[in-house]
mmCIF file as gemmi writes it, N, C-alpha and C atoms, coordinates in Angstrom:
data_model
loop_
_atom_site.group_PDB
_atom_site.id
_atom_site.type_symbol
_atom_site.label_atom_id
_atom_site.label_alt_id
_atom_site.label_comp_id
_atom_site.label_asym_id
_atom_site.label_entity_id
_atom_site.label_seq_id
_atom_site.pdbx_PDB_ins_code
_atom_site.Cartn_x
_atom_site.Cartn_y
_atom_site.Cartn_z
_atom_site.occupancy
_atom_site.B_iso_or_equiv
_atom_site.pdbx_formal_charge
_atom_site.auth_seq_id
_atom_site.auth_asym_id
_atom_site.pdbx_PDB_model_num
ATOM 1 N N . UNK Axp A 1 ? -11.478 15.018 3.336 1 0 ? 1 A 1
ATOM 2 C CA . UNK Axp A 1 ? -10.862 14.653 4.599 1 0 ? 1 A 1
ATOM 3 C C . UNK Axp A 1 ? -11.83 13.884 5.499 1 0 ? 1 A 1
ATOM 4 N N . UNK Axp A 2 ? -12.927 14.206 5.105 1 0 ? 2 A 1
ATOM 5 C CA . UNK Axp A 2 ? -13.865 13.295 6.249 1 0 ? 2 A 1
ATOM 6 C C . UNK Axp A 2 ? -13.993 12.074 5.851 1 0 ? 2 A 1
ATOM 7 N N . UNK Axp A 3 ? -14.038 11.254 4.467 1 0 ? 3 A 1
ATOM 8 C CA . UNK Axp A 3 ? -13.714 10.052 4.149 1 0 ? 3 A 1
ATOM 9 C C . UNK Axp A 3 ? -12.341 9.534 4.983 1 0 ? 3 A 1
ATOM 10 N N . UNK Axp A 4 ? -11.193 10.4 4.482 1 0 ? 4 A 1
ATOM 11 C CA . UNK Axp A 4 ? -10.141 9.575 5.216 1 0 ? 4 A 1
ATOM 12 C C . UNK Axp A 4 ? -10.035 9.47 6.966 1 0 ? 4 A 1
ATOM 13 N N . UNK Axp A 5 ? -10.583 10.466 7.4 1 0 ? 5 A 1
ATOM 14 C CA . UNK Axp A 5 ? -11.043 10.601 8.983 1 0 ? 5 A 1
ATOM 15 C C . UNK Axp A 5 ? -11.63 9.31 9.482 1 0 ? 5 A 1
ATOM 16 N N . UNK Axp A 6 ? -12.685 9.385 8.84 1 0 ? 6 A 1
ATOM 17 C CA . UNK Axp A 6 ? -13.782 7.717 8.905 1 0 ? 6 A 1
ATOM 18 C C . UNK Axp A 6 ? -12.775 6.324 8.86 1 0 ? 6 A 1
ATOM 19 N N . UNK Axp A 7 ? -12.302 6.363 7.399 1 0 ? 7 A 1
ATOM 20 C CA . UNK Axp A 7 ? -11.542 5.298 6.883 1 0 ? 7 A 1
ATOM 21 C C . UNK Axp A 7 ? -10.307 4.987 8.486 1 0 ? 7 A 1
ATOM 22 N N . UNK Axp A 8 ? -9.652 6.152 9.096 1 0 ? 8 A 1
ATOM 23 C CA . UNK Axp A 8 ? -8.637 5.838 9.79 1 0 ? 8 A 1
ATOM 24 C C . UNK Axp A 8 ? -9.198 5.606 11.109 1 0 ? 8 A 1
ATOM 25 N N . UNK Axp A 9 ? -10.477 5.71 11.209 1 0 ? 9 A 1
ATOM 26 C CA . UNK Axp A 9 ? -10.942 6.068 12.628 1 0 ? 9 A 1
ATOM 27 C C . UNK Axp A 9 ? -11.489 3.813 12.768 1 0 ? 9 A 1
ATOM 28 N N . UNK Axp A 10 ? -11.569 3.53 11.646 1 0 ? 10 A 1
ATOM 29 C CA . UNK Axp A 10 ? -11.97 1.693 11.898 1 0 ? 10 A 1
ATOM 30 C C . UNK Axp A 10 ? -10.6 1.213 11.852 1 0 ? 10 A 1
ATOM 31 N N . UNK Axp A 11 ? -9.34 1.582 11.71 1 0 ? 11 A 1
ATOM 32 C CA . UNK Axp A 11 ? -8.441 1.056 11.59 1 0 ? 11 A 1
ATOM 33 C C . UNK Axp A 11 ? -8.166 -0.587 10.936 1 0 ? 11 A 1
ATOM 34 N N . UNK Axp A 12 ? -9.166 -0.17 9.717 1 0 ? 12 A 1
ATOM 35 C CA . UNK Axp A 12 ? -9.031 -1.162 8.678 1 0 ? 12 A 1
ATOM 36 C C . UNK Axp A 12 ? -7.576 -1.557 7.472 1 0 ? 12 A 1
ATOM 37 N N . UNK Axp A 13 ? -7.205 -0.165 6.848 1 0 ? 13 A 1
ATOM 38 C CA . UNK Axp A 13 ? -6.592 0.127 6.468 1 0 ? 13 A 1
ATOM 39 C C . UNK Axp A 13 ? -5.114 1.153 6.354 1 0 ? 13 A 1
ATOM 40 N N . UNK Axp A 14 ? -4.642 0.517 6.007 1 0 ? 14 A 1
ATOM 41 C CA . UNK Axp A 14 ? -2.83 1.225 5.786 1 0 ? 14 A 1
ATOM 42 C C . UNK Axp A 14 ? -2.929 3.114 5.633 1 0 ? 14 A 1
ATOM 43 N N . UNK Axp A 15 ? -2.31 4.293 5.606 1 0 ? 15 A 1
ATOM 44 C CA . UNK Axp A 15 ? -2.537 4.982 5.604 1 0 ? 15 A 1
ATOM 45 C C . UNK Axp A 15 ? -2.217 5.227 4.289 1 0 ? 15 A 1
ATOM 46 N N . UNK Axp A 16 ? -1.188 4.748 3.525 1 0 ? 16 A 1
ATOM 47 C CA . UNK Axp A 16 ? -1.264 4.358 1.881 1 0 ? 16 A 1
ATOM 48 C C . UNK Axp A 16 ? -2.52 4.378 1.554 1 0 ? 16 A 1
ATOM 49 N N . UNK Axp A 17 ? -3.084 2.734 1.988 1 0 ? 17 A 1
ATOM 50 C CA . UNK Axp A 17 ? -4.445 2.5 1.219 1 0 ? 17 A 1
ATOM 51 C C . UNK Axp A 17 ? -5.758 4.088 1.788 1 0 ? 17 A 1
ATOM 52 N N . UNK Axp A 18 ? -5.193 4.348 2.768 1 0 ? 18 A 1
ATOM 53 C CA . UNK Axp A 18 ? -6.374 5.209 3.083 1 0 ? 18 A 1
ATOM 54 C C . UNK Axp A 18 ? -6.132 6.627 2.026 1 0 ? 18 A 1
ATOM 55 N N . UNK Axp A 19 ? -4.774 6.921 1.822 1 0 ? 19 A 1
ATOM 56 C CA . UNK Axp A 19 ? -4.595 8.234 0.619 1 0 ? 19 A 1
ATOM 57 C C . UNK Axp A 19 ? -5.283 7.872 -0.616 1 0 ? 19 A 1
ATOM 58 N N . UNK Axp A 20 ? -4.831 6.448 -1.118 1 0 ? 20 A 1
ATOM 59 C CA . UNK Axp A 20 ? -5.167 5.794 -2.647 1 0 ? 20 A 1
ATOM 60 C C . UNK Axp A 20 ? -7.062 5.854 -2.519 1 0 ? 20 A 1
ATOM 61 N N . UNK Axp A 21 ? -7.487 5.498 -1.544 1 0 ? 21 A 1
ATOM 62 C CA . UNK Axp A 21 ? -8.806 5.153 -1.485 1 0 ? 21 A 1
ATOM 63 C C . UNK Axp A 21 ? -9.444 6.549 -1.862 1 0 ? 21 A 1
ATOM 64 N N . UNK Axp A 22 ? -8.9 7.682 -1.586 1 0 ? 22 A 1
ATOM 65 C CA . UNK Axp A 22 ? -9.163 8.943 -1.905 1 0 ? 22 A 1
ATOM 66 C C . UNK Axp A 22 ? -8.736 9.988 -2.263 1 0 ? 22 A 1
ATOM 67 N N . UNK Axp A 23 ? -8.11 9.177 -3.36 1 0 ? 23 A 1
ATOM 68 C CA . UNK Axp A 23 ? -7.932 9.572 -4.556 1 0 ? 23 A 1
ATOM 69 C C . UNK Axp A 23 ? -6.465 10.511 -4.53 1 0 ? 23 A 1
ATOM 70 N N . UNK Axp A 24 ? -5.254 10.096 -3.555 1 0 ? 24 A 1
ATOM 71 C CA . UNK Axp A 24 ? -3.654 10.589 -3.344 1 0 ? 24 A 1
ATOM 72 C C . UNK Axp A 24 ? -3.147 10.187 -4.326 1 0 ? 24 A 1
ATOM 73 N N . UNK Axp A 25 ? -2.632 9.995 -5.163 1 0 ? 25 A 1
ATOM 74 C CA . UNK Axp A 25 ? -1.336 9.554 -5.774 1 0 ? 25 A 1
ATOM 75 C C . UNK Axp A 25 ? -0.141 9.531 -4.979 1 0 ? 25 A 1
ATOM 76 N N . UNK Axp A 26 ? 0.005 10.215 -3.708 1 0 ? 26 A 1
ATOM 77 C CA . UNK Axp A 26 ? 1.018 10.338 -3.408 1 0 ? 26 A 1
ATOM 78 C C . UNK Axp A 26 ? 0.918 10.811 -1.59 1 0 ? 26 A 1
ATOM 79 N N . UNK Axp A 27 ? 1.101 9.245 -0.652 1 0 ? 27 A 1
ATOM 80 C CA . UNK Axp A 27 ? 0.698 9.183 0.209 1 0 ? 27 A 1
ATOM 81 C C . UNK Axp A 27 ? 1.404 10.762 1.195 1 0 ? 27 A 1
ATOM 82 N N . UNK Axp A 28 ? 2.854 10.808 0.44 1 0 ? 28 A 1
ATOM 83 C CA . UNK Axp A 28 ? 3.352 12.394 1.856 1 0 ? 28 A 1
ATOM 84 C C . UNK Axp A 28 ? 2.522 13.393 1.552 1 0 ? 28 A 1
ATOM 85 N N . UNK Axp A 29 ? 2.066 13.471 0.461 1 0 ? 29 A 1
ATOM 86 C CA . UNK Axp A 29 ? 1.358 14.746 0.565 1 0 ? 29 A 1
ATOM 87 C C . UNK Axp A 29 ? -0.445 14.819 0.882 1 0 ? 29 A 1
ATOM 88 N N . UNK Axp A 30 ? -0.938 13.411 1.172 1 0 ? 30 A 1
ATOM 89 C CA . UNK Axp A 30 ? -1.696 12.835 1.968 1 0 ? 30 A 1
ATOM 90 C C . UNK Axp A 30 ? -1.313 13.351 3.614 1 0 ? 30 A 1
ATOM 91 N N . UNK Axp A 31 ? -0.492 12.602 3.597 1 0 ? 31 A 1
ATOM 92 C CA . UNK Axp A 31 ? -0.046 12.905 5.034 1 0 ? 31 A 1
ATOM 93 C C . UNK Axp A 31 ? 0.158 14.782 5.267 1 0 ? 31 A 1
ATOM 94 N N . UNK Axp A 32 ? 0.584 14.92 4.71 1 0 ? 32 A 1
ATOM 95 C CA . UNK Axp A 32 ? 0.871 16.494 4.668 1 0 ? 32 A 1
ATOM 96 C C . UNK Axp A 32 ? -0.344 17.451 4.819 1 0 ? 32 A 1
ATOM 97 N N . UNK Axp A 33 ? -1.6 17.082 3.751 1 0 ? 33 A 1
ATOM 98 C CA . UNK Axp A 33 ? -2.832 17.416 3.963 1 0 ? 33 A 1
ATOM 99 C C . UNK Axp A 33 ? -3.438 17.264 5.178 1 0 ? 33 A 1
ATOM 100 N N . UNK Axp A 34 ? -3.397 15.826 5.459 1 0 ? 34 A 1
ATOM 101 C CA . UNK Axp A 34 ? -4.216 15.651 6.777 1 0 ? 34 A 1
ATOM 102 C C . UNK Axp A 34 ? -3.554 16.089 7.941 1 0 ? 34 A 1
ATOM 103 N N . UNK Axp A 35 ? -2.348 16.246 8.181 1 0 ? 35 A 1
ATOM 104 C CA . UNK Axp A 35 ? -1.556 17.096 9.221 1 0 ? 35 A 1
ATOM 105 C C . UNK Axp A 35 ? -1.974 18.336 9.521 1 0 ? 35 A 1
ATOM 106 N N . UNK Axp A 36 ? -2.119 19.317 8.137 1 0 ? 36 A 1
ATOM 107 C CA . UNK Axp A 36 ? -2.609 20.315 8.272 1 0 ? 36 A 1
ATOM 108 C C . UNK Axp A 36 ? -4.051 20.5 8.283 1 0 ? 36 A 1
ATOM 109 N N . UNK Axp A 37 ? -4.771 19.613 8.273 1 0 ? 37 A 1
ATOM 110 C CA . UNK Axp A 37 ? -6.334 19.748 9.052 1 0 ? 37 A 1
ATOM 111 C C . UNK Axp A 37 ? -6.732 19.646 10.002 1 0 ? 37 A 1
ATOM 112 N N . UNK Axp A 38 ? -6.006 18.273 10.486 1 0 ? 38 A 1
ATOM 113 C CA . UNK Axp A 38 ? -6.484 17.649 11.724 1 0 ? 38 A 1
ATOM 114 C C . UNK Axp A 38 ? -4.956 18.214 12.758 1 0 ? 38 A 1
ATOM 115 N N . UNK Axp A 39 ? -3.956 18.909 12.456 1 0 ? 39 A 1
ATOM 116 C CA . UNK Axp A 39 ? -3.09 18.909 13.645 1 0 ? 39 A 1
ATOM 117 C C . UNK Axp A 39 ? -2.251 17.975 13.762 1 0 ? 39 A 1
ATOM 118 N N . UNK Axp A 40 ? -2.137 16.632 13.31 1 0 ? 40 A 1
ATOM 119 C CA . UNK Axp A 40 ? -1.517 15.487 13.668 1 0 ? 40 A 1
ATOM 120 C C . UNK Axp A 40 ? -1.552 14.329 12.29 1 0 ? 40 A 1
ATOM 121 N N . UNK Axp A 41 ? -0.473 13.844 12.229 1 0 ? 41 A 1
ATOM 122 C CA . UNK Axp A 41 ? -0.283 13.214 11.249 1 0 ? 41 A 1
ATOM 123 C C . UNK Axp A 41 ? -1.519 11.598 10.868 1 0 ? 41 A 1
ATOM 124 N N . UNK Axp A 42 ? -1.721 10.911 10.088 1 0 ? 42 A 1
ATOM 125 C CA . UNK Axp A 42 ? -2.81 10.243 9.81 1 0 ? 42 A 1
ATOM 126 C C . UNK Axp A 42 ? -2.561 9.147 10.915 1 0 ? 42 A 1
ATOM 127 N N . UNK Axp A 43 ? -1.46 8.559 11.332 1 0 ? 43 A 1
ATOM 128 C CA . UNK Axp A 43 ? -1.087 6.766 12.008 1 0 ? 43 A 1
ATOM 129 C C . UNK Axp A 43 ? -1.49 7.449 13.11 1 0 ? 43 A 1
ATOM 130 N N . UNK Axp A 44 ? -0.868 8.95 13.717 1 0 ? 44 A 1
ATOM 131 C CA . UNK Axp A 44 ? -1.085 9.207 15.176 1 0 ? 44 A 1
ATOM 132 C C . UNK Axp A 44 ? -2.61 9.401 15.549 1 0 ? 44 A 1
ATOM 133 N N . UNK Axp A 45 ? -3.387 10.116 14.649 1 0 ? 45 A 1
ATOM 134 C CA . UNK Axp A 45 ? -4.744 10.026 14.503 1 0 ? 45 A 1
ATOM 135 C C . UNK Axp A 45 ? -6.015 8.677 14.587 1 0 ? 45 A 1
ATOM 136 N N . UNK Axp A 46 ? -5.374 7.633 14.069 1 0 ? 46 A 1
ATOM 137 C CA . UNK Axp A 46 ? -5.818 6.292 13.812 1 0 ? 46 A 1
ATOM 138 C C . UNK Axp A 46 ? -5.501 5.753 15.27 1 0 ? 46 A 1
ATOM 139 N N . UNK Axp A 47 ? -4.242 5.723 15.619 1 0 ? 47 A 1
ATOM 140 C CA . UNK Axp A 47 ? -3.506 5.06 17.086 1 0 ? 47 A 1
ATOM 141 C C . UNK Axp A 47 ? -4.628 6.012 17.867 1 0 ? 47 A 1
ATOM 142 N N . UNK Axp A 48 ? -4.776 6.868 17.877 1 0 ? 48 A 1
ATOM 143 C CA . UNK Axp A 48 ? -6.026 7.632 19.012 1 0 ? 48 A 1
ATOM 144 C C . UNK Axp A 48 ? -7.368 6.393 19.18 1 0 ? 48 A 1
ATOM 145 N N . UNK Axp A 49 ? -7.572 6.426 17.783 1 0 ? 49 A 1
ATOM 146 C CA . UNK Axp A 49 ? -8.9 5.519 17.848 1 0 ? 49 A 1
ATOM 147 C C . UNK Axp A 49 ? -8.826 4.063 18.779 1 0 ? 49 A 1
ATOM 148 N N . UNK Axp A 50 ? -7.371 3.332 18.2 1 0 ? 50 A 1
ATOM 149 C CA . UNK Axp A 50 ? -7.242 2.143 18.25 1 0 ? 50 A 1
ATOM 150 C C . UNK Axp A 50 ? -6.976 2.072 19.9 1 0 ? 50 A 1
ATOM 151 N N . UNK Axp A 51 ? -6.119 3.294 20.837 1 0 ? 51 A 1
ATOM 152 C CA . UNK Axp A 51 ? -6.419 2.788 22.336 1 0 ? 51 A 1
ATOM 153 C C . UNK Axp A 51 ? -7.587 3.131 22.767 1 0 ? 51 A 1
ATOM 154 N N . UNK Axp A 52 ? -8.333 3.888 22.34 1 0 ? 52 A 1
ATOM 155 C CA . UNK Axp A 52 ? -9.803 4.106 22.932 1 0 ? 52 A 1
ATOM 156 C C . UNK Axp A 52 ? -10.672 2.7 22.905 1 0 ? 52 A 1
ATOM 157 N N . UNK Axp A 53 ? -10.505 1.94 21.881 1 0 ? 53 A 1
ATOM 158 C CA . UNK Axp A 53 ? -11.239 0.999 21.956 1 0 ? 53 A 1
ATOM 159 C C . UNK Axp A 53 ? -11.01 -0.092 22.544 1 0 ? 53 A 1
ATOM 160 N N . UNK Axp A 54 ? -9.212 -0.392 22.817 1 0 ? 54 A 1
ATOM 161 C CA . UNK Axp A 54 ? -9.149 -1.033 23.438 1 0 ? 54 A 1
ATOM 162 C C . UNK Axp A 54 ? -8.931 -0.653 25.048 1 0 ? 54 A 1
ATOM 163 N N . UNK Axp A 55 ? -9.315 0.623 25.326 1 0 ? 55 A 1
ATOM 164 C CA . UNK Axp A 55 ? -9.387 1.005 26.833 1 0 ? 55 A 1
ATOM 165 C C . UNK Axp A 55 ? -11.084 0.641 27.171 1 0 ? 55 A 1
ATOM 166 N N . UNK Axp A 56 ? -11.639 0.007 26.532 1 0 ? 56 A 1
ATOM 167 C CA . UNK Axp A 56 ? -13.376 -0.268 26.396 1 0 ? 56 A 1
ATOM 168 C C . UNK Axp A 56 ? -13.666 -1.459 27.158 1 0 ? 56 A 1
């Protein structure tokens, strides 16, 4: 989870590519995982990053 944390936190990549990159086959249960770690689903997590930086 801390790879995909990182990966969503540059908002480089799709949340697809961010499951595939580590190693999901199968992005809902990606999503499902990281929901249940972090509290919040992977896009809403990423969108955190993306207004912080542009509140900069």
């Amino acid at each position: 989870m801390v790879m995909a944390e990182r990966l969503l936190s540059y908002n480089l990549y799709s949340v697809g590519k961010v499951a595939e990159i580590c190693g999901y086959e199968n992005t809902s249960y990606f999503v499902s995982v990281f929901r249940r770690y972090f509290g919040v689903p992977p896009h809403q997590y990423s969108s955190r990053f993306f207004l912080e930086k542009d509140m900069m």
